[in-house]
C-alpha positions in Angstrom: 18.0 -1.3 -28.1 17.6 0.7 -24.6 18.0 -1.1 -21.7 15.1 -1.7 -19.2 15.2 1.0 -16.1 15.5 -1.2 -13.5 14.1 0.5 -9.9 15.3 -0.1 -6.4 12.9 -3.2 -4.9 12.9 -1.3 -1.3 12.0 2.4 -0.1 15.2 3.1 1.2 17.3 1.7 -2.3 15.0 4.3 -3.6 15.9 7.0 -1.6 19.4 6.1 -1.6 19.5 6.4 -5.2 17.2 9.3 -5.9 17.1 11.6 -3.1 18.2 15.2 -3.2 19.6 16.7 -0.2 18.2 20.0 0.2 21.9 21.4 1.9 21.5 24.9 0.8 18.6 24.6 2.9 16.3 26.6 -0.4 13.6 24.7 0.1 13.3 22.7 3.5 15.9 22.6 6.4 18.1 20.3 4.7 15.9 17.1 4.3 15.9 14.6 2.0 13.7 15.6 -1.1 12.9 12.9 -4.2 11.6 14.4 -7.5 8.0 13.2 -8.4 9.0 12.3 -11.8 11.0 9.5 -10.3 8.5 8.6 -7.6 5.6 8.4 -10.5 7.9 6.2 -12.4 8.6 4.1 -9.7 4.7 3.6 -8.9 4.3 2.5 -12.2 6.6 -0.1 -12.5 5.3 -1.5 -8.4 3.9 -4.9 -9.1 0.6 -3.8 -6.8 -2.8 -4.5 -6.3 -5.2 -1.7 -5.4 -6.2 -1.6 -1.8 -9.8 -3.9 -1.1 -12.6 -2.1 1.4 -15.0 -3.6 2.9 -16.9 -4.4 6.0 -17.8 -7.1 8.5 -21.2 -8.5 8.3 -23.0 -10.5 11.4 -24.9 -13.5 9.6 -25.2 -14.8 13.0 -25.3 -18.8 13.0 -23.2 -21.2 15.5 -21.2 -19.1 17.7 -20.7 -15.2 16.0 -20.4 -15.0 12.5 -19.2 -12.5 10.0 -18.6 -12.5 6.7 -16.6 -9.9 3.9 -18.0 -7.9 2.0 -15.5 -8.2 -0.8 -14.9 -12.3 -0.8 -18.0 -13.4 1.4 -15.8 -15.9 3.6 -16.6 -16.2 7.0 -15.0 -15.7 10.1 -15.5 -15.8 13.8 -13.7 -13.1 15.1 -13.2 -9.5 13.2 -10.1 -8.1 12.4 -9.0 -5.0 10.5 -8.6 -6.9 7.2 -9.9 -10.1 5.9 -7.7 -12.8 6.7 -9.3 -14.6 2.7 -8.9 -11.7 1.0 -6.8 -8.9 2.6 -9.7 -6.3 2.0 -9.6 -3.7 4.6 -12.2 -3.5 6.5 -13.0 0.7 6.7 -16.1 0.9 4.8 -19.4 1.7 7.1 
């Protein structure tokens, strides 16, 4: 039986491991290059969550009140992502 790839946990394991340094300069000026294969892989095996969006909405009430769009918890003052949730608030 095969053993189990096992991936860097950090960007710059990865990099360390997998990078290709483009010295004959064919390509780039000599920077560090990763082949996608190896970054789709890597992707794959992430333990991730899809990004949230959503927005702030003013229901108003004691003092100013918002709410997400994604988990509907309220807050008083807006940020850039829902401190419930973690839903990112871009959407219009």
């Amino acid at each position: 039986m095969a053993d189990m790839m096992m991936f860097p946990k950090t960007v710059d394991e990865f990099m360390e491991k997998y990078k290709i340094v483009d010295s004959d300069e064919v390509y780039t000026n000599g920077a560090e290059l990763v082949p996608i294969f190896r970054m789709k892989q890597w992707f794959e095996h992430m333990d991730v969550e899809p990004v949230k969006h959503g927005h702030w909405e003013y229901i108003g009430g004691y003092g100013y009140q918002y709410r997400c769009s994604e988990c509907i918890m309220c807050v008083e003052h807006t940020s850039n992502y829902c401190p419930h949730c973690g839903a990112k608030m871009d959407e219009t």
